[in-house]
N, C-alpha and C positions, 0 to 999 in steps of 0.2 A: 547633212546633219539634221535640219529641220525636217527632213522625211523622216527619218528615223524617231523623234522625237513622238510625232503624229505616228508611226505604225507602230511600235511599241511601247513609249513613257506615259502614252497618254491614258489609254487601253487599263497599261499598271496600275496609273495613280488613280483611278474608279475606283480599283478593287482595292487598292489601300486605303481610300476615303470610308468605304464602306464598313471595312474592319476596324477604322480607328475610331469612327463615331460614336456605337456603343460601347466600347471601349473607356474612351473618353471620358463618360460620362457616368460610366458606372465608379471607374477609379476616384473620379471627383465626392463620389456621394461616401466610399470608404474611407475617403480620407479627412470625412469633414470638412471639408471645404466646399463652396458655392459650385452647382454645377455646371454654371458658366466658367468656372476657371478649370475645368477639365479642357474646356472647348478652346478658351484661349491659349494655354498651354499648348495644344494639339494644331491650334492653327501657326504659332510662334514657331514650335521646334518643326513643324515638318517645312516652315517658309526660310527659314533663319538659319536652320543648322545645314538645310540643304543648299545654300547660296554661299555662308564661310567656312563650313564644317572644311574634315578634309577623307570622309569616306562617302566614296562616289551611290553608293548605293542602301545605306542605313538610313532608316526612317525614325525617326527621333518623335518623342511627344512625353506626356503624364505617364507614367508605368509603376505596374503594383510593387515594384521592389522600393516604391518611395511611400508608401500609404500609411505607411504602421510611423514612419518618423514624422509623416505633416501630420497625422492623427496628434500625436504628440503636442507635435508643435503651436498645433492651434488650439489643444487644449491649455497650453501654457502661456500662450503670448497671444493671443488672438488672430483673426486669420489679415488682418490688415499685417500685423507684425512679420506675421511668417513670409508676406511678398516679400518685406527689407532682406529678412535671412535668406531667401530664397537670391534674390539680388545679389547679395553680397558674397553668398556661394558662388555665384559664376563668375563674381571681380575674380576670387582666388583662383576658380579655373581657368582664367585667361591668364593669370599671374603664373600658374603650373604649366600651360600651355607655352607659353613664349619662354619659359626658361629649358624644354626642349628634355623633360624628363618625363613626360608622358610615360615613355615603354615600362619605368619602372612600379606604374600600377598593373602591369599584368603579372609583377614576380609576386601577387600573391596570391597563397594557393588557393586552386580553382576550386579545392575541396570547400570551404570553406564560406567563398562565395554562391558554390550549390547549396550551402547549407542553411544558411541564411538566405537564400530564395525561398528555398523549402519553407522553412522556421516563417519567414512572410507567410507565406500561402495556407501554411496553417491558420495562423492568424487571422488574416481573411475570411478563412472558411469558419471559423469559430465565431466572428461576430457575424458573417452573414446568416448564418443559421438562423438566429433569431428573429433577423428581419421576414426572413423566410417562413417562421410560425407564426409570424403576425406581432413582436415584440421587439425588442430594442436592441444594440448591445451594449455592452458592458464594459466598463472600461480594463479591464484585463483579462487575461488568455484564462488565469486561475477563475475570475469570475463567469464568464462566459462556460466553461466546464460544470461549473458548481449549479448553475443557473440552468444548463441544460435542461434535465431531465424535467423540471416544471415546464417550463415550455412545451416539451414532449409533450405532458399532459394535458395540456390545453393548447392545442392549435388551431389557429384561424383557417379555416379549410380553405376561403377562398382565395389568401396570398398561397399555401402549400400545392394548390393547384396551380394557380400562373406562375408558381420557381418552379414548380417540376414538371414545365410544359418545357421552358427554356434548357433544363437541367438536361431534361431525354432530347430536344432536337441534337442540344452541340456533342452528348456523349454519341447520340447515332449518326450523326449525319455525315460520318466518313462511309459510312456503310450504302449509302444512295450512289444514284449513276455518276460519273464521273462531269457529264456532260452539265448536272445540277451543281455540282458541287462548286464549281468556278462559283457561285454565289458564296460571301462568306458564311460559316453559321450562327456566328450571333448576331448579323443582323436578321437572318429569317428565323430565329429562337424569339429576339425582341418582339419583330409588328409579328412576328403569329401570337402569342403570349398576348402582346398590347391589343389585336386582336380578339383573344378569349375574352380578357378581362370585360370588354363592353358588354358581354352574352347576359342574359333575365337571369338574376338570385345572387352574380356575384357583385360582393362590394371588394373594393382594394385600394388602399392609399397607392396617391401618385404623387410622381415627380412636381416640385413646386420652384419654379422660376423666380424668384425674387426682383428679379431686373433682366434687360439686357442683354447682353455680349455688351453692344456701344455704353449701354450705362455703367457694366461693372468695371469697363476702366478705368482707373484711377489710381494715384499715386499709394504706395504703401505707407506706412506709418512705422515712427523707429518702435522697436521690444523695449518695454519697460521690464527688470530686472538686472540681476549682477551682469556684467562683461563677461567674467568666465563661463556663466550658462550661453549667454549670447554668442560668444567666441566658439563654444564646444557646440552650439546647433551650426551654426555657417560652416564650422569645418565636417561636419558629422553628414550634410548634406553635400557638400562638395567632393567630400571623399567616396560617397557610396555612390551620388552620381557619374561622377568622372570614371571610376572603376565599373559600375554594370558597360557604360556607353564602351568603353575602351578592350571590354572582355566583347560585349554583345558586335562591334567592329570587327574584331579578329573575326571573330566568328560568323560573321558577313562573307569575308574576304575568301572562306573557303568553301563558301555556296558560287561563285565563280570564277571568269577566266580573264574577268578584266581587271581596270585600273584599280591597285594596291590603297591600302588606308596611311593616311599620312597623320598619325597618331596625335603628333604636335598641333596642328592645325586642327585637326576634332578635336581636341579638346579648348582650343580657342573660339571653334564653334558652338561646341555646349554650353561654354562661358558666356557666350556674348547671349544666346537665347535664354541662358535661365537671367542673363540680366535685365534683358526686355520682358519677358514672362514677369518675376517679380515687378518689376513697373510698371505695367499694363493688367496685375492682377490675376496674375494664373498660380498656375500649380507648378513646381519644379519639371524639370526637364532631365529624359535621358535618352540616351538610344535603347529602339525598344525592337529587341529579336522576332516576336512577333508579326508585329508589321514589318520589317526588314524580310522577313522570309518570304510574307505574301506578296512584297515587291519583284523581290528576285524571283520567285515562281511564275508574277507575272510576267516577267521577259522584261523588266525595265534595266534600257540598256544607258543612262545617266541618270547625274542628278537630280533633271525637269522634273522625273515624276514623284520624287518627293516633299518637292514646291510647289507642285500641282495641285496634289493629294491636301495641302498646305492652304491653297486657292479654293478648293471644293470645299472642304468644311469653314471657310469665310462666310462663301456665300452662303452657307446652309445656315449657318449662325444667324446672319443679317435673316434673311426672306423666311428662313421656315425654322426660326428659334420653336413655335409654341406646339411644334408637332413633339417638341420630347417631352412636353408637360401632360401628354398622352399614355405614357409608358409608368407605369406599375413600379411603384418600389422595390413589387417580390418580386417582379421578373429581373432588374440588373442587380439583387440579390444571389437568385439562380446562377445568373453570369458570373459573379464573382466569387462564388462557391466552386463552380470550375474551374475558371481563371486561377483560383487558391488552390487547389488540389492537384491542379495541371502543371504548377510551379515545384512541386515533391516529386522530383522523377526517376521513377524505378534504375534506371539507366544509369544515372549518380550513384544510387542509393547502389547496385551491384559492382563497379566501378570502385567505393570506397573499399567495399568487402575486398576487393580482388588485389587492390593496392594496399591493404594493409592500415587503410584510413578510416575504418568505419567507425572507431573512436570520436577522429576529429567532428567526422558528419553530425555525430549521434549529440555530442556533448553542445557541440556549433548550435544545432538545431532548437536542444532544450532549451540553452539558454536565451538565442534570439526571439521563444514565443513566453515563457516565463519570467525573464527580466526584461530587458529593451534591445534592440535590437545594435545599439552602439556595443555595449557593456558584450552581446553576444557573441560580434565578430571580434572584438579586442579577446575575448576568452579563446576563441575557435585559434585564431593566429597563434597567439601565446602557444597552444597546448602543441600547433604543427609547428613552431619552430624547433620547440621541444622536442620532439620528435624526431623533427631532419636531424638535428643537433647528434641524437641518438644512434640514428642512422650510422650516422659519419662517422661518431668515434668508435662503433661500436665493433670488435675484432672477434672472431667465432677462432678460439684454442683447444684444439682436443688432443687430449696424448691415450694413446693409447699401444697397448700390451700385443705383442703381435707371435709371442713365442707358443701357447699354445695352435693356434695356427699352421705355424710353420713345422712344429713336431719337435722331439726330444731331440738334444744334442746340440751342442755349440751355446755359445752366450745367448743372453735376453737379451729380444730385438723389441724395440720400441719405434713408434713413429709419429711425431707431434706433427699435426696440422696447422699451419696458422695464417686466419683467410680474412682480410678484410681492410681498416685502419689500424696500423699497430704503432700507438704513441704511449706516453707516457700514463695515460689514462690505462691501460691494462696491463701496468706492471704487476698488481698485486695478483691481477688471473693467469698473468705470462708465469713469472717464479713459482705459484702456486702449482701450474702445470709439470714444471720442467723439476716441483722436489720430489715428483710423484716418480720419476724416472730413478731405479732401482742403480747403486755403482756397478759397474762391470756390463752395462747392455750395450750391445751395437745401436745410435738410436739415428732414424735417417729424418731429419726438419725439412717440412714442406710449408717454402715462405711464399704464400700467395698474397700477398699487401699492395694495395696499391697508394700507400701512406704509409713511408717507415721515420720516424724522428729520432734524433742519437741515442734518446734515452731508453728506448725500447732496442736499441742494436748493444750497446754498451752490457744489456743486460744480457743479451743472446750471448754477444762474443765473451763476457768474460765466464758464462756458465760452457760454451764449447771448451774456452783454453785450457779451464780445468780438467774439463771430461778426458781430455786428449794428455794433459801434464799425466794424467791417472792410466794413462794407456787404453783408455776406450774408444773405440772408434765411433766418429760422428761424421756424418753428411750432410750437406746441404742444399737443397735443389730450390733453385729462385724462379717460380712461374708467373709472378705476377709484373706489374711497372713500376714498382718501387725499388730498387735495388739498395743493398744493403752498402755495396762500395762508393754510392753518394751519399749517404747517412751523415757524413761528415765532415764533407766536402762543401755542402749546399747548405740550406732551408729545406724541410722538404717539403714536396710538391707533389701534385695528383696529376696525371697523364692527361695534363691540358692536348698537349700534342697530338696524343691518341684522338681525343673529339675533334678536334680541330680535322684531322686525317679523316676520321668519320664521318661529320658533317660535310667534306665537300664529296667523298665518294657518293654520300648518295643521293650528290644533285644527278648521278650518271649510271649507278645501280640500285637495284632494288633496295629497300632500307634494310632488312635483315642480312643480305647476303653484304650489304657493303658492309656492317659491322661485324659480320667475320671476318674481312677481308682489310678491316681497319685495324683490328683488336692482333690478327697476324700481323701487320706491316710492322706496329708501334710495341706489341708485347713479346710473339716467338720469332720474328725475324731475328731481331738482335743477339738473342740468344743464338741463332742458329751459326748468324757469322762468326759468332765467335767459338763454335765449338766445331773440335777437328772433325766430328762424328755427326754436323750439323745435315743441312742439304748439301751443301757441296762435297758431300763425301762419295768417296768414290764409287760409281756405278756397279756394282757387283753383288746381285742378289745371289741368296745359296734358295729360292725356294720363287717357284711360280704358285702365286694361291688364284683360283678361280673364283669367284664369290658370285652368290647374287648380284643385280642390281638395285635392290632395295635399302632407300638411305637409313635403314637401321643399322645397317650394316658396316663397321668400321674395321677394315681389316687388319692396317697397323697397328689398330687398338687389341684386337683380339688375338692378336700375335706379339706384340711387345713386343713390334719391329721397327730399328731407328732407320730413317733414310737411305738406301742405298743396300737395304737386307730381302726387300720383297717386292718382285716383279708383278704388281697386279693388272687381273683380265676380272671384267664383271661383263656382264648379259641378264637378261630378267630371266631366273632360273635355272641359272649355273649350268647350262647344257653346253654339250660339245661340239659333237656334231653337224656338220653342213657351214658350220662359222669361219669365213675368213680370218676375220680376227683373232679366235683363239687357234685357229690353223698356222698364223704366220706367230703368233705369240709362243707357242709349241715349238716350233723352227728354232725362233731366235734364243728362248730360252736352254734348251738343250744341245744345238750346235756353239753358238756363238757367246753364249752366258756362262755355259756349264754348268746350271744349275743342279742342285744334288735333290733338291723334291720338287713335286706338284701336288698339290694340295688342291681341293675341292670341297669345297665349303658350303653346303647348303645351311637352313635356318627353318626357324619354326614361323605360324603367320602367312607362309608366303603366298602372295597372290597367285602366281605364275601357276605352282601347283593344283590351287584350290584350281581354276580355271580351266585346268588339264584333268583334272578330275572329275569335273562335272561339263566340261566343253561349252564355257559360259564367251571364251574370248573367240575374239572376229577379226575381220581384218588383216592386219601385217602381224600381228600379236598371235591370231589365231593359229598363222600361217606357221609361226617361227616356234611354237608350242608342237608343232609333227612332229618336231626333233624329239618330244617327250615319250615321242610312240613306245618305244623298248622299255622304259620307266615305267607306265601306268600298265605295260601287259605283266611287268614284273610283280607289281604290287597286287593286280587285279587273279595271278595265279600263287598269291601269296608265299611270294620270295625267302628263303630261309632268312634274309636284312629286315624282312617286312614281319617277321614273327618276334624278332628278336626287339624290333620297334615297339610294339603291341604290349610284349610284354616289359619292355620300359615304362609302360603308358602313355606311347602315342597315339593319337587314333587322327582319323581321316588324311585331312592332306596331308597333316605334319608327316607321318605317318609315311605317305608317299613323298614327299621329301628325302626324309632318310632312304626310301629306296633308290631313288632318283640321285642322291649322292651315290651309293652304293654302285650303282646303273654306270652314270659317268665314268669313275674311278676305272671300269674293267674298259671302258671305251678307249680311254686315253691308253690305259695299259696293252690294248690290242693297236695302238695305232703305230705306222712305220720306225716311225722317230722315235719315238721313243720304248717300242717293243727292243729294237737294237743296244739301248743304254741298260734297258731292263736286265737286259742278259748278258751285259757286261760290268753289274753290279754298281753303276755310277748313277745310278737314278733309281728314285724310292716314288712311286704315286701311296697318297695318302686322301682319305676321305673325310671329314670334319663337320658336324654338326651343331650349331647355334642353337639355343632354346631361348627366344630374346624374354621370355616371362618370366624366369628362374637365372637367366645367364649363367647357365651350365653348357659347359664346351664339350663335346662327346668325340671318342675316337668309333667312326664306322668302319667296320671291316667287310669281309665278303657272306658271313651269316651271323652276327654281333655288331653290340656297339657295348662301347664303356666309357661311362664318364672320365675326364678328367678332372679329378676336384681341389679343392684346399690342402686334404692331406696327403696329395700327391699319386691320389689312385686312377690307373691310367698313364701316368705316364711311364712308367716303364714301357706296359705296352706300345705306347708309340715310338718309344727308343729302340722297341725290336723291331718295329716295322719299318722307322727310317734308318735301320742299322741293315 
């Protein structure tokens, strides 16, 4: 154990010390406060949270997602004040910790917490800018904007030089050799910067030590003002601490392979450090992603090296305090203008887009840099509950008109879809759908609900019993987990079952495949046992289809074939020839099945083709593509199927596809087995083409093809050919 500690924790907590120090110290100057209480804070949480925390591997200290609230704070109550709040934030965090609800600060959403990092880093970046031209900031986002552009015009050349010495190390210094880089980059952004600033002509304000580390300990002092400001800063910091540490843990937990975060315990961790921090005179406390990354990248394989890390900035505190009274104002300006910028991340920001949150981001974000950052996330939450809320009750009803479609003759056929939650909240959209439905239409309801409540069934069944009193015929197909025959039986319910089914398949398969695999067990199984015509229907296909192997490809889809109708054979390329498996598939279909067709089914896209066309595949692929030989001389001495293709508007592979169906179709028809049925009239070979870009289904024949389409052209001809 002690070996391990010494080959890897030790090694780690170097490079963590190093990362955390200007760090530390830059966070302390943005947030107004002394920046000895950067360093204290920084020695507190990485010694304190790493001995009671309860995540083996997070590195805890001051971090910028606290800067813009102690900025506050210490404008308002002074900075002795803000230790008490600081204090008293961690009493409640040990108070939330031991009551063993830790997990339920991760149910809020992440969107929201990204955005309010963001809305920080803005922030940040907008008052550091200033210091960076040589000027001040401001005490609001609006002012610092407005204030801008004078700055611009008079900057101090020589801070614009030492921030954008630091600005360009830490944006380049991924770009250097690897073997450099184990250095972190803002400490060689800081002493190179700290460096220039000595060089003949330039002047630059520096860091000014007032005391200390030993001296600025000391007790805090209570907040003068109301209890409710008082009350609303301690919970406003104990909320936003306990939530980054508790998000920034999970998020640890899945940088490795070790010991799990015990939620409860971290946060009786955080609590007890920001209680010592406050009393000892620091700056709040949280677990900081950051430095947790740099740890785990360094191979640290316990706790030690973030106690360590803890121990290294002590001593640096005590022996070498007056080396940071060395370092340039503009240079941990630089820092934290990256630091600020680095916290807005693209990767959220497309993430929101893609989940349909970009709202919450966008509005989160305004409000955390133009009002305060409490008021921000309280808005950001608000507007996503609203939202999920939305989510959930929200039912997608479409009815729609199906009789020009289907062509002249017989009644109007309608067909209502209704897909989603269907509760009492869409009755006015449900009835408004179903008066649109004309008397006298055949109408067939497709209820995919996974939420149905009586009042939304009451409304369906008494609009059926009429439609049916009137002689109209109505159908009903239930594809969803809600079923309409518990409507009234229960409460209704969401397909707890279902996740529950899901979440352990895919401790065991892949995650996608186990939620197919879950969504069949809990949604079309049950359907299936109960239908006479389910899977257990009896084995007897009337049709063998040969299909590609490419998963575009769904054959009982494109056949509207229910269980026990279609004997399928795939191969990459739909070929015939030389295959045991469609050799004994042949057999068994036509001696033993009796099947009345075979069907061959090529597709547009296909790789197999394209490959065989240009001779790109190798291998066993390349090998199993000979069998294409008679196909591509077909196409290549342009086939009467291959003209007929062309002038479809196929071109290239697709193109050879269609002949390659065509190709097949006469192979199987010359083959033993089935030449004998051939000419005994109980067997039809039929050739079938996929266009997956248009999903139009084509009958190929021996020098033709013709669609089959909507208004039913086509299929005759295929009734002559399987006739």
């Amino acid at each position: 154990m002690l070996h391990n500690v010494f080959r890897y924790d030790v090694p780690a907590s170097l490079v963590v010390f190093l990362v955390a120090l200007p760090l530390s110290i830059g966070i302390a100057v943005a947030s107004g406060a002394p920046v000895v209480a950067g360093l204290i804070a920084a020695i507190v949480g990485g010694i304190v949270c790493a001995v009671v925390g309860g995540s083996p591997l997070q590195v805890s200290g001051p971090a910028a997602g606290l800067t813009v609230v102690v900025a506050e704070l210490v404008a308002q109550f002074g900075w002795k004040a803000t230790c008490a709040i600081t204090a008293a934030a961690g009493v409640l965090q040990i108070l939330l910790g031991l009551s063993r609800i830790a997990r339920a600060a991760l149910a809020i959403a992440p969107i929201v917490v990204h955005a309010m990092l963001a809305g920080i880093g803005i922030t940040i970046a907008l008052q550091q800018i200033h210091v960076l031209l040589g000027g001040g900031p401001r005490s609001s986002a609006w002012a610092n904007l407005t204030a801008l552009p004078g700055e611009i015009a008079t900057p101090q050349w020589s801070e614009v030089l030492i921030g954008g010495i630091v600005i360009a190390i830490m944006l380049l210094w991924r770009f250097v050799p690897a073997g450099i880089r184990v250095v972190p980059a803002a400490l060689v952004a800081i002493v190179v910067a700290t460096a220039a600033s000595y060089s003949p002509g330039l002047t630059t304000d520096r860091i000014v030590l007032d005391e200390s580390v030993i001296d600025a300990i000391g007790l805090p002092s209570m907040p003068q003002g109301s209890w409710s400001s008082i009350a609303m800063a301690v919970l406003t910091v104990a909320l936003i601490a306990s939530v980054e540490s508790l998000l920034s843990a999970s998020a640890v937990d899945k940088m490795h392979d070790g010991e799990r975060t015990d939620f409860n315990r971290e946060l009786v961790g955080q609590g007890t450090a920001n209680v010592s921090s406050g009393l000892l005179g620091g700056l709040p406390i949280t677990g900081v992603i950051v430095r947790s990354t740099a740890n785990v990248s360094a191979g640290a394989k316990t706790r030690a090296s973030a106690a360590l890390h803890g121990v290294w900035l002590l001593l640096f505190s005590v022996f070498l305090v007056n080396v940071v009274e060395m370092i340039p104002n503009a240079a941990l300006a630089g820092l934290l203008i990256v630091i600020g910028v680095q916290l807005v991340k693209l990767a959220h920001i497309d993430l929101a887009r893609r989940t349909g949150e970009l709202i919450i981001y966008g509005v989160t974000l305004l409000a955390v840099v133009f009002l305060n950052l409490l008021e921000g996330v309280l808005i950001g939450l608000v507007l996503a509950i609203a939202i999920a809320a939305w989510r959930i009750v929200r039912v997608s009803i479409v009815a729609e008109d199906l009789t020009s479609r289907i062509g002249a003759g017989g009644p109007p056929r309608w067909h209502v879809a209704i897909t989603g939650s269907c509760s009492f909240l869409a009755l006015p959209r449900l009835t408004a759908a179903l008066a649109t439905i004309p008397p006298g239409a055949e109408t067939s309801i497709d209820l995919n609900v996974d939420y149905l409540d009586h009042a939304a069934l009451d409304t369906l069944d008494e609009w059926i019993r009429q439609r049916r009193a009137n002689g109209d015929e109505v159908t009903v197909t239930e594809t969803g987990t809600a079923r309409m025959e518990f409507a009234h039986a229960r409460p209704p319910r969401r397909d707890t079952e279902g996740r529950r089914v899901i979440s352990a398949l895919r401790q065991i398969l892949p995650p996608q495949f186990a939620g197919g695999v879950g969504r069949f067990s809990t949604g079309l199984a049950p359907l299936l046992r109960g239908d006479a015509n389910g899977a257990a229907a009896e084995h007897d296909p009337h049709t063998m289809l040969l299909t590609c192997a490419d998963a575009r490809i769904l054959p009982n889809l494109i056949t509207d074939s229910a269980p026990g109708e279609l004997l399928n054979v795939r191969n990459v390329g739909n070929l015939v020839g030389g295959d045991l498996s469609v050799e004994s598939a042949l057999s068994y279909s036509v001696e033993r099945l009796s099947v009345s067709t075979i069907a061959i089914c090529g597709h547009s896209g296909c790789d197999a083709m394209h490959d065989l066309m240009h001779g790109d595949a190798t291998g066993s692929v390349g090998r199993w593509l000979e069998l294409g030989a008679e196909s591509l001389a077909a196409f290549r001495d342009y086939d009467p199927v291959a003209k007929a293709a062309a002038e479809a508007g196929f071109t290239g592979a697709d193109q050879l596809s269609v002949v390659n169906v065509a190709v097949q179709v006469r192979a199987v028809q010359r083959h033993p087995l089935v030449a004998e049925h051939l000419a005994q009239g109980t067997v039809t070979v039929v050739g079938l083409f996929l266009d997956l870009a248009t999903a139009r289904l084509y009958l190929v024949g021996a020098d033709e093809i013709t669609e089959i389409d909507q208004r039913g052209t086509g299929v005759a001809e295929v009734r002559e050919v399987v006739r």
